[in-house]
Residue frames as qw, qx, qy, qz and C-alpha x, y, z in Angstrom:
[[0.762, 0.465, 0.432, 0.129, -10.51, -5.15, 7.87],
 [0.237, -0.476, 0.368, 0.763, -7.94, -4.01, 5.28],
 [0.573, 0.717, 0.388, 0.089, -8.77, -2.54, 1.86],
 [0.330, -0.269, 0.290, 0.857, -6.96, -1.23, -0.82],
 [0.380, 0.759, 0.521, 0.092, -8.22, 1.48, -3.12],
 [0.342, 0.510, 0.245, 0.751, -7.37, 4.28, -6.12],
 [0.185, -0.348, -0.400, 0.827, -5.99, 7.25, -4.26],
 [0.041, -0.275, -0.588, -0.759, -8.86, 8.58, -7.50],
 [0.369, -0.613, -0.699, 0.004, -11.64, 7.15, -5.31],
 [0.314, -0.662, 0.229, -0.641, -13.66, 9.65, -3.47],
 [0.024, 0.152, -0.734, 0.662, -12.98, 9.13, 0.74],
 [0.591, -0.431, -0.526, -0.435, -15.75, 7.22, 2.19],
 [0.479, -0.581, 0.551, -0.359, -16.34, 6.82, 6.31],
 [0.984, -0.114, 0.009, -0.137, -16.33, 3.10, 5.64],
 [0.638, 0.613, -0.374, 0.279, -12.57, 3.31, 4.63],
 [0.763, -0.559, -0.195, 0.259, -11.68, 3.78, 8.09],
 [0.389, -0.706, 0.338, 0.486, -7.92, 4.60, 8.64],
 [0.879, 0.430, 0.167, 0.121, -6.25, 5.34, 5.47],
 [0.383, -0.516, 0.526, 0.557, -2.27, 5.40, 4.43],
 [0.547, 0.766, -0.299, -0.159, -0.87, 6.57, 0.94],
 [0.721, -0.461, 0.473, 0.210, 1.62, 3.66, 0.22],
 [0.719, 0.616, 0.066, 0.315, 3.36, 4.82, -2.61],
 [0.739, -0.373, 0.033, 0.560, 6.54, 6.46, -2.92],
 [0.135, 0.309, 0.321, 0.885, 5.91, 9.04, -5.55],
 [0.348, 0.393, 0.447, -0.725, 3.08, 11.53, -4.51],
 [0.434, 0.430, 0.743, 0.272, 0.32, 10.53, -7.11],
 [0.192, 0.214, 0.433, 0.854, -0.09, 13.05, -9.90],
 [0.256, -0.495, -0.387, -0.735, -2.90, 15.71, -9.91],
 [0.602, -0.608, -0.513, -0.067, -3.71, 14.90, -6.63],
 [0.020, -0.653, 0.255, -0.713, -3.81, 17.58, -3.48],
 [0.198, 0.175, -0.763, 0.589, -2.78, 16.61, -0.24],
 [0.314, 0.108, 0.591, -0.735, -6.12, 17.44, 1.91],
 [0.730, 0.155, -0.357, -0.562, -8.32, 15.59, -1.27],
 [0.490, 0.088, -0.857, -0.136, -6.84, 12.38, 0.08],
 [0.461, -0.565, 0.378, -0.570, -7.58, 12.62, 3.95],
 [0.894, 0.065, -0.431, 0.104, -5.56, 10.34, 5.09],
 [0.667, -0.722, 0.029, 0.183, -3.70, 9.79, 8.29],
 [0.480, -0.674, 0.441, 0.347, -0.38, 9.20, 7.00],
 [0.692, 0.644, -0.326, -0.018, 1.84, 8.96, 3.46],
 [0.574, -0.510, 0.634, 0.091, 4.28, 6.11, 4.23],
 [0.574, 0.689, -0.395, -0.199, 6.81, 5.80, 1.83],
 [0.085, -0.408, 0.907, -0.066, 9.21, 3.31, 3.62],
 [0.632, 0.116, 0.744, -0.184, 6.26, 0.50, 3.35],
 [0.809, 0.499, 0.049, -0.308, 6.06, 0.86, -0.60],
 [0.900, 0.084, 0.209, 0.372, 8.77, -0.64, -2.88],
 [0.369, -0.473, 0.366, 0.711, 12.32, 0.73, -3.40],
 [0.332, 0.719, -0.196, -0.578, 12.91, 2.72, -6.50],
 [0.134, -0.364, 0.885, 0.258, 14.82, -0.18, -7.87],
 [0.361, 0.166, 0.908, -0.132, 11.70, -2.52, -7.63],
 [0.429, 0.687, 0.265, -0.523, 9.43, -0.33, -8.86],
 [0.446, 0.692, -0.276, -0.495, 11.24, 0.24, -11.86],
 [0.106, -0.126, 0.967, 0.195, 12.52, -3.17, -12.37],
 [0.375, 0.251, 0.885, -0.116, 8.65, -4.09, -12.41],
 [0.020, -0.002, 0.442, 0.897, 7.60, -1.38, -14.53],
 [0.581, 0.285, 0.376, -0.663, 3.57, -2.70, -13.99],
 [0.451, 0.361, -0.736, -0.354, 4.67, -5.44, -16.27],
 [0.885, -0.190, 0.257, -0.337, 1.79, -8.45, -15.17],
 [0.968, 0.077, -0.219, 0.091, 4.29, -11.05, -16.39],
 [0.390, 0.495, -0.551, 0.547, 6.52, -9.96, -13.81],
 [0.586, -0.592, -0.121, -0.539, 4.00, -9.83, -11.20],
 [0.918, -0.261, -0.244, 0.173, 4.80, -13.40, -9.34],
 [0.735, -0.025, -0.173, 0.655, 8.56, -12.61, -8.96],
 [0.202, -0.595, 0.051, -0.777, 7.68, -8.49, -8.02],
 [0.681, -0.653, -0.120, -0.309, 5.24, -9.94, -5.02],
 [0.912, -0.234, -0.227, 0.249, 8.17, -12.06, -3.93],
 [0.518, 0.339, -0.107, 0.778, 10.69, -9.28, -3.79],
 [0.309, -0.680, -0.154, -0.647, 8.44, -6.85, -2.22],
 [0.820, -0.490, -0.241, -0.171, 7.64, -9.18, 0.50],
 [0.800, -0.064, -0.257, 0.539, 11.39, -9.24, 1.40],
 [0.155, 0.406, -0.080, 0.897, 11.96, -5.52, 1.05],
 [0.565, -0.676, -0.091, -0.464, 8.77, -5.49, 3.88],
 [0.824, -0.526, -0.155, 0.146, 10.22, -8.32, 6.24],
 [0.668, 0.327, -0.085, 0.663, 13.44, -6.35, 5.59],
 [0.164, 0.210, -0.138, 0.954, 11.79, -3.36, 7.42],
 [0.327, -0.506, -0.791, -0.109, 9.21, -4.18, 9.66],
 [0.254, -0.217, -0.145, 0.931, 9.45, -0.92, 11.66],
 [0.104, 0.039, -0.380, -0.918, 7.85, 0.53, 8.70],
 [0.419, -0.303, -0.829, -0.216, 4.60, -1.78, 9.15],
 [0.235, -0.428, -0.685, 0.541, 3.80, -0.74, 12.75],
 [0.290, 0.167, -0.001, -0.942, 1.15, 2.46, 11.48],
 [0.577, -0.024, -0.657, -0.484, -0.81, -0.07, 9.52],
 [0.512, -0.138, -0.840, 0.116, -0.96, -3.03, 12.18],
 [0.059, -0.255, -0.560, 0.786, -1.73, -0.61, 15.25],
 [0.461, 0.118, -0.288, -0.831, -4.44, 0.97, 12.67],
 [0.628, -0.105, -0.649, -0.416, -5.86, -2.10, 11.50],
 [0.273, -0.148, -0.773, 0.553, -5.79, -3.83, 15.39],
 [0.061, 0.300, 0.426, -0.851, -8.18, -0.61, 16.41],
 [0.552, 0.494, 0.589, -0.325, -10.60, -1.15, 13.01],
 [0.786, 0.522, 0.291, 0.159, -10.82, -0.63, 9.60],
 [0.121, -0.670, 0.321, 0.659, -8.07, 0.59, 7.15],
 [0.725, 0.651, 0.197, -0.111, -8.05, 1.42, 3.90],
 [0.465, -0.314, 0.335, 0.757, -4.12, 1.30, 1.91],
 [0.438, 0.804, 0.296, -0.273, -4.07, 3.88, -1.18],
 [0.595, -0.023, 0.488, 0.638, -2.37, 3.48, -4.46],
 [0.238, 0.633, -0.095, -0.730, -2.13, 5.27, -7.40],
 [0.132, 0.209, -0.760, -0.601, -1.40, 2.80, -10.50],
 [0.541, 0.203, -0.190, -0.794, -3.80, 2.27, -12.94],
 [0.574, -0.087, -0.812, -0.056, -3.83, -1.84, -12.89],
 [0.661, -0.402, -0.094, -0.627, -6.36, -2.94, -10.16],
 [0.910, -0.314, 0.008, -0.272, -4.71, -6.00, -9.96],
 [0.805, 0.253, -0.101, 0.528, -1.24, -5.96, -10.17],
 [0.119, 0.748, -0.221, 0.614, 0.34, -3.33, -7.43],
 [0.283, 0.286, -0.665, 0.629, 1.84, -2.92, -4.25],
 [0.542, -0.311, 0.234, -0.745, -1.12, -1.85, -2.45],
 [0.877, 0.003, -0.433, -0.208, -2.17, -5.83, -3.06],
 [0.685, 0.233, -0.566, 0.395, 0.91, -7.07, -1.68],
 [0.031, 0.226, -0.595, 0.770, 1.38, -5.18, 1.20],
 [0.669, -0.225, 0.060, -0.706, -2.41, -5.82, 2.22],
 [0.943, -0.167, -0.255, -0.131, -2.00, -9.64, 1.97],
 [0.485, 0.215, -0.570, 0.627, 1.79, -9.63, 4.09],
 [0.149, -0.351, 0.303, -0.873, -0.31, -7.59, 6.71],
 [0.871, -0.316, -0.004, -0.376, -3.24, -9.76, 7.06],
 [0.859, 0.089, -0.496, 0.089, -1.05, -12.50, 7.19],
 [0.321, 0.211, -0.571, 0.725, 1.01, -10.85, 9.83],
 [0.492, -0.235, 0.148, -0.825, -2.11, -9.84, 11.65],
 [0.864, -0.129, -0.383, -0.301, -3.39, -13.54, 11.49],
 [0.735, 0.112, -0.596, 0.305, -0.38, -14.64, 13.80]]
């Protein structure tokens, strides 16, 4: 099972495996607070996207759709997650402050979806 959650959240055993999928390291926050397996920066969005989307929800739609290319653009980058998630739970960790509007989203539903085939 994948889950995303706020690299904020405290580490739970249910979380399973968990990757940082951001490209910035997230403010205030010390490496060995996140315990996580791995910080994989090639599976979040280019600098470009990021700042093109800014965390602007009326960009959202046309963000997910870009993203999704910049993954199938670099599937490589995917193969920590899928071998995780194959062996049991994982958990992806973001930092931004919208619940429902971030990368962590995106990249969780492009994975199941790739996991479903």
């Amino acid at each position: 099972m994948l889950k995303v959650k706020r690299v904020y959240e405290k580490a739970e055993a249910s979380d399973g495996t968990r990757f940082l999928v951001e490209r910035l390291w997230p403010r205030g926050m010390k490496k060995e607070s996140l315990k996580m397996k791995a910080w994989l920066k090639e599976v979040a969005p280019s600098a470009e996207l990021r700042n093109w989307f800014g965390h602007d929800p009326l960009k959202w739609v046309e963000f997910q759709k870009r993203y999704q290319a910049e993954l199938k653009a670099n599937p490589d980058a995917l193969s920590p997650i899928l071998e995780a998630a194959k062996q049991g739970d994982v958990t992806l960790l973001y930092s931004a402050h919208d619940t429902e509007h971030n990368n962590a989203l995106t990249l969780k539903n492009f994975v199941e979806k790739l996991l479903k085939k």
